[in-house]
N, C-alpha and C positions, 0 to 999 in steps of 0.2 A: 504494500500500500504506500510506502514510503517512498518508494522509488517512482510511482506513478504520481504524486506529487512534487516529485521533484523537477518530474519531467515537463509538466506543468508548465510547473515555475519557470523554467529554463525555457519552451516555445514562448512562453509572454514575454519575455525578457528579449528574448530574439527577437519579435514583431515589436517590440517598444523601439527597438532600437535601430531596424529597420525604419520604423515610418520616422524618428525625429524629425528630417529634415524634410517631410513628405508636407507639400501644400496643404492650406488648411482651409477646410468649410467655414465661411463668414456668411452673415447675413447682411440684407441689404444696409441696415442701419451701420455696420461695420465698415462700409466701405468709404465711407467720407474722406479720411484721409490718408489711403493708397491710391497709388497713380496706377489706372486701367491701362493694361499692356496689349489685353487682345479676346478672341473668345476662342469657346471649343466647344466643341458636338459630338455626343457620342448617338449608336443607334444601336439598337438590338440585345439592350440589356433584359432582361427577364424579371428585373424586381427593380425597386427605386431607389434598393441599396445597390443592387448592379451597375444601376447608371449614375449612379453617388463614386461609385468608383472607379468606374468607367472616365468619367469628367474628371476626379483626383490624379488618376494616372496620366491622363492628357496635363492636367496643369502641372505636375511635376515633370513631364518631360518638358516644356516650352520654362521651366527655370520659373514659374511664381513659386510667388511667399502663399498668397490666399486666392481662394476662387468662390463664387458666389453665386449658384445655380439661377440664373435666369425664368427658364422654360422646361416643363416636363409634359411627354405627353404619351398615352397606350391604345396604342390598336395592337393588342396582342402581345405585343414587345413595347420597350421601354425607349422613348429618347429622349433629349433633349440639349440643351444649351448652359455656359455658365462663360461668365465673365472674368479675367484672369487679372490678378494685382502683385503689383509689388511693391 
């Protein structure tokens, strides 16, 4: 049992430390004083956490700090937009 808590412990610690430098979901009231860099679109996520992350991983490859989902929209699959800051 012990060992499976540890192991745990050790994949969170992993994924903490992985996203540190990973763009960060803001909301609109958030955005006032970062400079908008650009946007991004993802299509075909399957949940609105898939396109939550879908748009994360787009804003972490174009180099922002935060991104703030614009537009979400389902015919079956998920899309939508998000504004990119730095």
């Amino acid at each position: 049992m012990k060992t499976i808590k540890y192991a745990v412990a050790a994949l969170a610690l992993t994924a903490f430390s992985l996203t540190a430098g990973a763009a960060e979901l803001i909301g609109n009231a958030d955005t006032q004083n970062l400079n908008k860099v650009g946007v991004v679109s993802a299509q075909g996520a399957s949940t609105l956490e898939g396109l939550e992350a879908e748009l994360g991983a787009k804003a972490d490859a174009a180099g922002a700090k935060a991104y703030s989902i614009t537009s979400a929209m389902s015919h079956n699959k998920v899309s939508g937009t998000a504004v990119i800051y730095n």
